[in-house]
PDB file of N, H, CA, C and O in Angstrom:
ATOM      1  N   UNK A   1      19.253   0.575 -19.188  1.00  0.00           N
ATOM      2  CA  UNK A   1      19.449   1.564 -18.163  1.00  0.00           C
ATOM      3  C   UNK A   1      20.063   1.031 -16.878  1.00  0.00           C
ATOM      4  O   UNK A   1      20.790   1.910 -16.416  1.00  0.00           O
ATOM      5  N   UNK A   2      20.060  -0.090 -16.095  1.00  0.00           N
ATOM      6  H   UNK A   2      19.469  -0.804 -16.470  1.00  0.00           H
ATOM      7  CA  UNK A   2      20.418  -0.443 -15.292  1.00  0.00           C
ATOM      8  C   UNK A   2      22.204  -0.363 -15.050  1.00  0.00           C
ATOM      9  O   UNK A   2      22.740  -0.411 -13.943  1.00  0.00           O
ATOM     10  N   UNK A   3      22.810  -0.252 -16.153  1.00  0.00           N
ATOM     11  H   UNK A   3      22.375  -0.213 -17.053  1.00  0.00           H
ATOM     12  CA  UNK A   3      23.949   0.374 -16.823  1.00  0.00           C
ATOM     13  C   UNK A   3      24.465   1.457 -16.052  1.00  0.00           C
ATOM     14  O   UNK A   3      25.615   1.587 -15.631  1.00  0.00           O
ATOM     15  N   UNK A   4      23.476   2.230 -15.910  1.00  0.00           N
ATOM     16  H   UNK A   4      22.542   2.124 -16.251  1.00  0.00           H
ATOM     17  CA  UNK A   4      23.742   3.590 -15.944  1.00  0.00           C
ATOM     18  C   UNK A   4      24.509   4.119 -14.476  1.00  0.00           C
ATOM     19  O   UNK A   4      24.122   3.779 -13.358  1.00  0.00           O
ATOM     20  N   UNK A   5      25.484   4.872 -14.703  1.00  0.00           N
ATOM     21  H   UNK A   5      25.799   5.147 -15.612  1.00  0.00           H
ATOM     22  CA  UNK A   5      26.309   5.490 -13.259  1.00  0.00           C
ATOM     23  C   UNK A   5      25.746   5.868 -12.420  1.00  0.00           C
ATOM     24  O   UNK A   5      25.964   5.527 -11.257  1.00  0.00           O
ATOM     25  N   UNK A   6      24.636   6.890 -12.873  1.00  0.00           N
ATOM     26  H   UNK A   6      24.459   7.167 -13.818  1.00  0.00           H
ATOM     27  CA  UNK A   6      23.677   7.269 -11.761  1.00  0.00           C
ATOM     28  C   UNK A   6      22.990   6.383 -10.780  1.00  0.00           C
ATOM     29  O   UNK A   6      22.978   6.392  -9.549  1.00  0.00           O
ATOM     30  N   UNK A   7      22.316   5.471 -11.831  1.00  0.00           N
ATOM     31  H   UNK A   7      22.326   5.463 -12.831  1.00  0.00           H
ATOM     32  CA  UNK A   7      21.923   4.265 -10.672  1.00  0.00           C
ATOM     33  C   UNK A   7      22.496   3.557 -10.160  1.00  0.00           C
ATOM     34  O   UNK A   7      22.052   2.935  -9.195  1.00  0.00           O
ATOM     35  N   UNK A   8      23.416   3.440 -10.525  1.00  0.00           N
ATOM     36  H   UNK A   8      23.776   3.946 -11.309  1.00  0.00           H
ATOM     37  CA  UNK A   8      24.807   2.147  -9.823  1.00  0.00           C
ATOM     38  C   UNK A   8      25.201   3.117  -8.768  1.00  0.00           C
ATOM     39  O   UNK A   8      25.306   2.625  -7.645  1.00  0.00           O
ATOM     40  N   UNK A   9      25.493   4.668  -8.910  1.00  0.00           N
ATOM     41  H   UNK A   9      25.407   5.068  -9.823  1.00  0.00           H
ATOM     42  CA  UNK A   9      25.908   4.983  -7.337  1.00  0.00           C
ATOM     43  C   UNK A   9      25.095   4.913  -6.035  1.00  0.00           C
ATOM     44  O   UNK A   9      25.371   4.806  -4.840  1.00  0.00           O
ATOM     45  N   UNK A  10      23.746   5.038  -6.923  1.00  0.00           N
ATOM     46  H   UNK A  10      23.521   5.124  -7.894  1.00  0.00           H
ATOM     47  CA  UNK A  10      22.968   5.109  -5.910  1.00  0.00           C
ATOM     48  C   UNK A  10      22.537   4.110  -5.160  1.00  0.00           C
ATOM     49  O   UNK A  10      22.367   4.114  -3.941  1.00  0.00           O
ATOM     50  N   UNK A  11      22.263   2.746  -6.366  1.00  0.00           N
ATOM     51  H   UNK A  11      22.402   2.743  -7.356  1.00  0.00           H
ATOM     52  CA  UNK A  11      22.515   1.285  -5.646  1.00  0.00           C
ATOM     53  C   UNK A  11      23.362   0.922  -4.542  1.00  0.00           C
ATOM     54  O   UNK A  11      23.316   0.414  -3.422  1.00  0.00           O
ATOM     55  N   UNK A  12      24.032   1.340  -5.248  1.00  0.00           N
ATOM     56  H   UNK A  12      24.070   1.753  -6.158  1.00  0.00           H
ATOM     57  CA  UNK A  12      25.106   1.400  -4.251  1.00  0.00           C
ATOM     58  C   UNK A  12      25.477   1.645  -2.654  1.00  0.00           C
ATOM     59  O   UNK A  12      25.834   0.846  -1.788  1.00  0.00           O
ATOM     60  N   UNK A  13      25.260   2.987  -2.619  1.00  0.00           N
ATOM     61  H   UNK A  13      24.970   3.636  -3.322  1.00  0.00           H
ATOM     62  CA  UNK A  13      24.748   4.203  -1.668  1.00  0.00           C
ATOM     63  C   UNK A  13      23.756   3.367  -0.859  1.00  0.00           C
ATOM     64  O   UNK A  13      23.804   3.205   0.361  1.00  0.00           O
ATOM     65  N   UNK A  14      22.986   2.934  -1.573  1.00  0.00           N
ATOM     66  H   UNK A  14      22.947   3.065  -2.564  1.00  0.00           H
ATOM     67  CA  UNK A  14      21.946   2.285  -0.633  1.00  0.00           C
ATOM     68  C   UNK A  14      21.923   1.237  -0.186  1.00  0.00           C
ATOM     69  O   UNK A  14      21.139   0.959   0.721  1.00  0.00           O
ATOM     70  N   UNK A  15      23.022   0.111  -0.843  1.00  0.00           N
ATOM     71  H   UNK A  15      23.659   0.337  -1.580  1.00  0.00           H
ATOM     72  CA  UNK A  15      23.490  -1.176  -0.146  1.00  0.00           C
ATOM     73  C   UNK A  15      24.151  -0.893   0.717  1.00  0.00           C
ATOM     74  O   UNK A  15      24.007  -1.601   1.713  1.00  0.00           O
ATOM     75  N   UNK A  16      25.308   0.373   0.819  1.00  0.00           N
ATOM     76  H   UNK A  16      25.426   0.948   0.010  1.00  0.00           H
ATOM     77  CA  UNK A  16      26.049   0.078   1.822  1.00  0.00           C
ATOM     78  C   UNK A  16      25.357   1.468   2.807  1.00  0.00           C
ATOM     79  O   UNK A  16      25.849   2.522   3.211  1.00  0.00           O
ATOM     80  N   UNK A  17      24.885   1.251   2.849  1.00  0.00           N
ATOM     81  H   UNK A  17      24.485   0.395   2.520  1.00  0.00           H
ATOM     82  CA  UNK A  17      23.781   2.086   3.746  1.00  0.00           C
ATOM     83  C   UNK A  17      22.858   0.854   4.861  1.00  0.00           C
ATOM     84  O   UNK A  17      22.558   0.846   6.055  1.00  0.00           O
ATOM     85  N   UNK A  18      22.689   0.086   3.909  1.00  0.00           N
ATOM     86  H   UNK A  18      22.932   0.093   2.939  1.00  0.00           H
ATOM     87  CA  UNK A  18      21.903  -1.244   4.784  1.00  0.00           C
ATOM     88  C   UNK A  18      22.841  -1.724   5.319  1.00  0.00           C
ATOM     89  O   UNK A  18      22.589  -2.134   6.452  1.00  0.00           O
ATOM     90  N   UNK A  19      24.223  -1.905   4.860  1.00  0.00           N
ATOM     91  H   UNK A  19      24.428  -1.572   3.940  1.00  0.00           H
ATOM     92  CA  UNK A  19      24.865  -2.342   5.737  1.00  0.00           C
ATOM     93  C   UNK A  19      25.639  -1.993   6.791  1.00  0.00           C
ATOM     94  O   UNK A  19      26.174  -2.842   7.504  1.00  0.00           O
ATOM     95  N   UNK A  20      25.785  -0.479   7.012  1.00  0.00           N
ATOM     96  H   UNK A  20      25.350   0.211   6.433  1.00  0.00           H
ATOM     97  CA  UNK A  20      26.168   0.029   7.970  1.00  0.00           C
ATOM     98  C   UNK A  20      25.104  -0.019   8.758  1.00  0.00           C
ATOM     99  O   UNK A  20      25.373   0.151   9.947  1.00  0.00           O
ATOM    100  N   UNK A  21      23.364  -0.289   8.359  1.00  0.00           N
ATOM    101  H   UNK A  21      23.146  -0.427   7.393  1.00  0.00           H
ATOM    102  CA  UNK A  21      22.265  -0.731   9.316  1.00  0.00           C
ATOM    103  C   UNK A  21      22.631  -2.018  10.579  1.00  0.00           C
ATOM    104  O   UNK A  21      22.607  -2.185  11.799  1.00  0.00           O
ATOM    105  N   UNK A  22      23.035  -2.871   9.048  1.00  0.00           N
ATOM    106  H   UNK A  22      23.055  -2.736   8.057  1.00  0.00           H
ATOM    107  CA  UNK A  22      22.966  -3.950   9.449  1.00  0.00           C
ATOM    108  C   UNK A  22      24.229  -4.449  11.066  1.00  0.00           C
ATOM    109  O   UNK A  22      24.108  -5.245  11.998  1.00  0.00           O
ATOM    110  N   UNK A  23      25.215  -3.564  10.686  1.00  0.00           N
ATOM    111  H   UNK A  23      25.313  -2.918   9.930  1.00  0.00           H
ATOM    112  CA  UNK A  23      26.179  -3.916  11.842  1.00  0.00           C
ATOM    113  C   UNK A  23      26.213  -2.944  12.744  1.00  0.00           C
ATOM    114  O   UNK A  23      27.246  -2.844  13.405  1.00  0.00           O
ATOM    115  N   UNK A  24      25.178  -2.063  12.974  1.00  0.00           N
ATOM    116  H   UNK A  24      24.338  -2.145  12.437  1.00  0.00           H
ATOM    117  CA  UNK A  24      24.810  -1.237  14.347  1.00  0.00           C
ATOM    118  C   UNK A  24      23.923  -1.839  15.138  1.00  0.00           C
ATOM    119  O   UNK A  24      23.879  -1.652  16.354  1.00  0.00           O
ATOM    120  N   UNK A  25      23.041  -2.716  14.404  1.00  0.00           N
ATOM    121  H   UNK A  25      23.077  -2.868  13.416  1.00  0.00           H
ATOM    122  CA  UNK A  25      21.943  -3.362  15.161  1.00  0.00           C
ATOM    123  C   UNK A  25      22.450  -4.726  15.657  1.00  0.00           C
ATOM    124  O   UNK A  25      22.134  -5.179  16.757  1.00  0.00           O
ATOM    125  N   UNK A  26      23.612  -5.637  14.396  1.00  0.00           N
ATOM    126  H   UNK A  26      23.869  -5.269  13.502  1.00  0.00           H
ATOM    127  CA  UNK A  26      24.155  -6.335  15.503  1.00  0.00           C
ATOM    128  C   UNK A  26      25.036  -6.122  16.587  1.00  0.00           C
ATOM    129  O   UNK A  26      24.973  -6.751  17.643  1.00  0.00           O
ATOM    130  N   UNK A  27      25.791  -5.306  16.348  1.00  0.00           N
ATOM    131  H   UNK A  27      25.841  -4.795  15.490  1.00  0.00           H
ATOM    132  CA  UNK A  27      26.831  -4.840  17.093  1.00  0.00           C
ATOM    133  C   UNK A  27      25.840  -4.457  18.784  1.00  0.00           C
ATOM    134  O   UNK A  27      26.202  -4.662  19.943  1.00  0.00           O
ATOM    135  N   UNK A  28      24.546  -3.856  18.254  1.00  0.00           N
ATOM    136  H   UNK A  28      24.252  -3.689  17.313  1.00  0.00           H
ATOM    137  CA  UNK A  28      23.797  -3.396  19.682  1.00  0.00           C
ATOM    138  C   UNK A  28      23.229  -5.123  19.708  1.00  0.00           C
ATOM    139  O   UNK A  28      24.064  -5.282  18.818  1.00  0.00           O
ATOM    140  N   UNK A  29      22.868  -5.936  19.815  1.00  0.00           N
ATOM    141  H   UNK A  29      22.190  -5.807  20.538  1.00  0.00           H
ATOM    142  CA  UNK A  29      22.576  -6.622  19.844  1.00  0.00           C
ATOM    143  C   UNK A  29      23.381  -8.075  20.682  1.00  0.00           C
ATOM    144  O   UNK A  29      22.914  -9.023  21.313  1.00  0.00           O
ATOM    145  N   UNK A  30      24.943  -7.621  20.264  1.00  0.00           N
ATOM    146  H   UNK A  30      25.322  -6.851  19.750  1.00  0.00           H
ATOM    147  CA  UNK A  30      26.084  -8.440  20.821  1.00  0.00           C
ATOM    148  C   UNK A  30      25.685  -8.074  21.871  1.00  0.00           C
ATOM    149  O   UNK A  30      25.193  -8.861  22.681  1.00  0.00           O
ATOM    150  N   UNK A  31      25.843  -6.424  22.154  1.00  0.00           N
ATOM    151  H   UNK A  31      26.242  -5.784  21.497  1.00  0.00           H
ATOM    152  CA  UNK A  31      26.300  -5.969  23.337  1.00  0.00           C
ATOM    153  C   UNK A  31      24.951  -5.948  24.668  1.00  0.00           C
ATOM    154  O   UNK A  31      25.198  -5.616  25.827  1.00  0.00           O
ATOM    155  N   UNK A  32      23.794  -6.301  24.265  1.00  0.00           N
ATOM    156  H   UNK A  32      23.594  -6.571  23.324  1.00  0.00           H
ATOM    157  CA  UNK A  32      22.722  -6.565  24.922  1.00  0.00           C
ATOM    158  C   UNK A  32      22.390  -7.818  25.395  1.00  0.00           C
ATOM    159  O   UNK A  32      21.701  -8.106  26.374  1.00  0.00           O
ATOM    160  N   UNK A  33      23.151  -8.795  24.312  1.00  0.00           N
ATOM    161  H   UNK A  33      23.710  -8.561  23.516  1.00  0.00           H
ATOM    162  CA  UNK A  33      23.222 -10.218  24.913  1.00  0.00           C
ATOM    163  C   UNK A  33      24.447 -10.227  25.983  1.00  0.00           C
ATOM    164  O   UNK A  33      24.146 -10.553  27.131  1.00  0.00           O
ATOM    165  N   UNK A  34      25.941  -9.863  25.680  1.00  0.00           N
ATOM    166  H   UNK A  34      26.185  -9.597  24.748  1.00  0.00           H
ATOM    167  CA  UNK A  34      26.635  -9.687  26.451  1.00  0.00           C
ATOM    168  C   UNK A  34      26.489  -9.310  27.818  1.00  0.00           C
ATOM    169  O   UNK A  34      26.849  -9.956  28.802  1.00  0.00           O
ATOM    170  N   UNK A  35      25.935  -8.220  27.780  1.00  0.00           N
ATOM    171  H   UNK A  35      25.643  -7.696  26.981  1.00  0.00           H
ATOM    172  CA  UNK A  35      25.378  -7.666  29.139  1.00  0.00           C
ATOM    173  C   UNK A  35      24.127  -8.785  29.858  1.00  0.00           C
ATOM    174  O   UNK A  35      23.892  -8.824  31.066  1.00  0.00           O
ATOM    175  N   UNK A  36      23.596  -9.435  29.064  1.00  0.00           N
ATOM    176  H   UNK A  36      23.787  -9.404  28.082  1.00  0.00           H
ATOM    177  CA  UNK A  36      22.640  -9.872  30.168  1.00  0.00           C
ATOM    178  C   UNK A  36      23.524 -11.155  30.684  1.00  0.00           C
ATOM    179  O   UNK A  36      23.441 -11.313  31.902  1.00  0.00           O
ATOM    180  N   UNK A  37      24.457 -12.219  29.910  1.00  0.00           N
ATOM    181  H   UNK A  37      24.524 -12.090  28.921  1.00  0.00           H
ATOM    182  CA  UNK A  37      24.899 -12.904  30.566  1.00  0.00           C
ATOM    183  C   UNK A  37      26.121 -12.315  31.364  1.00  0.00           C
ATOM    184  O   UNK A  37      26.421 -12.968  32.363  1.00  0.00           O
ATOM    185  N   UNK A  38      26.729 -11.418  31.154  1.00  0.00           N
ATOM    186  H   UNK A  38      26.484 -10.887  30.343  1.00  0.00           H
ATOM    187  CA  UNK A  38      27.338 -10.899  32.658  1.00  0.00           C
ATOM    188  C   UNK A  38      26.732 -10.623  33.461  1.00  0.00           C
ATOM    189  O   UNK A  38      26.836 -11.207  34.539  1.00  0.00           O
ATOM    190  N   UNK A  39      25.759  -9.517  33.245  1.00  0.00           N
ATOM    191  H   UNK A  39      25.674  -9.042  32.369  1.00  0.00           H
ATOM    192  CA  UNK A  39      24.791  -9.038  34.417  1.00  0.00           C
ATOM    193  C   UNK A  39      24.142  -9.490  35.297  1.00  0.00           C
ATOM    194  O   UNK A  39      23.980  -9.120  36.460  1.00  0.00           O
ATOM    195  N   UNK A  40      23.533 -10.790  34.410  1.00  0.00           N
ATOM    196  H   UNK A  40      23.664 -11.090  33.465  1.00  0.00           H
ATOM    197  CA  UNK A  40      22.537 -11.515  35.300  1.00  0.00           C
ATOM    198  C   UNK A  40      22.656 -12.138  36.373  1.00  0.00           C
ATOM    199  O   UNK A  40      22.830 -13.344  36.199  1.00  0.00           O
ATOM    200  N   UNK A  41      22.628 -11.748  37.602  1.00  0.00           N
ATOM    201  H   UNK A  41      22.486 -10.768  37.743  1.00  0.00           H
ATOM    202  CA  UNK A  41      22.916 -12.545  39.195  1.00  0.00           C
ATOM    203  C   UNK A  41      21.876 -12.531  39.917  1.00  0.00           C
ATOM    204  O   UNK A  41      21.950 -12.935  41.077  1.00  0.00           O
ATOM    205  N   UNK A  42      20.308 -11.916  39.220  1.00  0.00           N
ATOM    206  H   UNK A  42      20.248 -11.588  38.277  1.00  0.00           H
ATOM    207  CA  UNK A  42      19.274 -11.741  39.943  1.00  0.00           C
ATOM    208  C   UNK A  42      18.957 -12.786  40.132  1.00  0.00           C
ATOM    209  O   UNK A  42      19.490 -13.503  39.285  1.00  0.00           O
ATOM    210  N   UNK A  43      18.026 -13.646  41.160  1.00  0.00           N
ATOM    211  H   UNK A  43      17.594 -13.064  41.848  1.00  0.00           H
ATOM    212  CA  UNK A  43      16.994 -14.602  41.072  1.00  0.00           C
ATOM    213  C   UNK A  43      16.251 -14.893  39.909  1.00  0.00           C
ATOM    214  O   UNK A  43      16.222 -15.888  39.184  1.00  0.00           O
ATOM    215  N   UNK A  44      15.455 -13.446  39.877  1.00  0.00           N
ATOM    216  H   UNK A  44      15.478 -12.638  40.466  1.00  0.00           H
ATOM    217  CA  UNK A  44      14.206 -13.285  38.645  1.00  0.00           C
ATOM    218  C   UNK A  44      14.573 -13.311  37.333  1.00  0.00           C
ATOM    219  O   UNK A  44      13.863 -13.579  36.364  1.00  0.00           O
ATOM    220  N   UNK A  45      15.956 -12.958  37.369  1.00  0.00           N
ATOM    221  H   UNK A  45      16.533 -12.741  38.156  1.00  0.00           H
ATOM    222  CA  UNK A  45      15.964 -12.588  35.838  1.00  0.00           C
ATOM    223  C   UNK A  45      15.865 -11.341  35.523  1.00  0.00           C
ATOM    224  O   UNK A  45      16.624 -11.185  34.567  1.00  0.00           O
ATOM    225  N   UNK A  46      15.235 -10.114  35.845  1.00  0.00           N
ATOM    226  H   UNK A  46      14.618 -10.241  36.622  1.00  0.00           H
ATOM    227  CA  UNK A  46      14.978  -9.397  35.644  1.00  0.00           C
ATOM    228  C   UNK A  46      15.882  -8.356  36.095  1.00  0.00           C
ATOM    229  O   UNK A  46      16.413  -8.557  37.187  1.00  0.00           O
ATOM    230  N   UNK A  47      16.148  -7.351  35.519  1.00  0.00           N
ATOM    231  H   UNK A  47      15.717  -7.187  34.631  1.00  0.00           H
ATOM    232  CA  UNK A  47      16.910  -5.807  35.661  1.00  0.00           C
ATOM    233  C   UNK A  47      16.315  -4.761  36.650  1.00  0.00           C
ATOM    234  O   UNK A  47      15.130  -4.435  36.728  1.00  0.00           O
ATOM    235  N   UNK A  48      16.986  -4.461  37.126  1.00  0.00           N
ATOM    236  H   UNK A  48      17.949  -4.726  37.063  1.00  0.00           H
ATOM    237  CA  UNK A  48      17.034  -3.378  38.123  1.00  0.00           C
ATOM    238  C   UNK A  48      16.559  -2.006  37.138  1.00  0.00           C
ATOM    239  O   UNK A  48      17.434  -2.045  36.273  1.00  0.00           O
ATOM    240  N   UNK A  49      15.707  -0.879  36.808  1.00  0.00           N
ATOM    241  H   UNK A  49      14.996  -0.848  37.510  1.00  0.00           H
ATOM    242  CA  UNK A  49      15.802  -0.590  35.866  1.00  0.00           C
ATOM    243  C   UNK A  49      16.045   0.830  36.607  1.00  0.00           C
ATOM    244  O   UNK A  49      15.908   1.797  35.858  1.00  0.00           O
ATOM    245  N   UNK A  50      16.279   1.031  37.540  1.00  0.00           N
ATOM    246  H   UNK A  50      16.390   0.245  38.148  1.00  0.00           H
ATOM    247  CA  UNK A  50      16.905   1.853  38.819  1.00  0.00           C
ATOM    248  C   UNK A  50      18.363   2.245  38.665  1.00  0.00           C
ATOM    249  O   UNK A  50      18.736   3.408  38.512  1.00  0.00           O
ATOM    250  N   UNK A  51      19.131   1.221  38.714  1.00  0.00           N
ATOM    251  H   UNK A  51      18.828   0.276  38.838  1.00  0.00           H
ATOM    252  CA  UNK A  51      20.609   1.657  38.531  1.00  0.00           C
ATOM    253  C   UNK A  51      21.536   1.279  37.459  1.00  0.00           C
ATOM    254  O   UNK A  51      21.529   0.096  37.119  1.00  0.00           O
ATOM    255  N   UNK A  52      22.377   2.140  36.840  1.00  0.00           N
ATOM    256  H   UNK A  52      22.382   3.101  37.116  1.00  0.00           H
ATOM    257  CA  UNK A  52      22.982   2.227  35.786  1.00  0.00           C
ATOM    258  C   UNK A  52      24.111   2.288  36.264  1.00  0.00           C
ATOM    259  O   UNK A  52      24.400   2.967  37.249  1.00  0.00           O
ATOM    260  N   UNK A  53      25.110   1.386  35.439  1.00  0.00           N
ATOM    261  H   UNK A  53      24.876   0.835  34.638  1.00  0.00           H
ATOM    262  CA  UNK A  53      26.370   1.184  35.425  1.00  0.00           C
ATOM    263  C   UNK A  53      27.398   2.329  35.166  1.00  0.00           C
ATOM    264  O   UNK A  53      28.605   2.087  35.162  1.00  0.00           O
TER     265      UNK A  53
END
């Protein structure tokens, strides 16, 4: 059975399902590291959580 079309689309379906997971979370992830080493000019370290760009 593992053969079978049905399950292969769905395998399928569901690998590339993880992987459209997988490159939204890095992609948010670039862009959160990105931002903190531009951003960062505080003393603390810490974000203003007040004002938005």
């Amino acid at each position: 059975m593992p053969d079978d079309p049905d399950t292969r689309t769905t395998r399928e379906e569901r690998l590339a399902a993880k992987l459209r997971e997988n490159l939204r979370r890095r992609k948010a992830q670039a862009r959160a590291s990105k931002g903190a080493q531009v951003g960062d000019t505080g003393d603390s370290g810490l974000s203003n959580p007040g004002t938005k760009s």
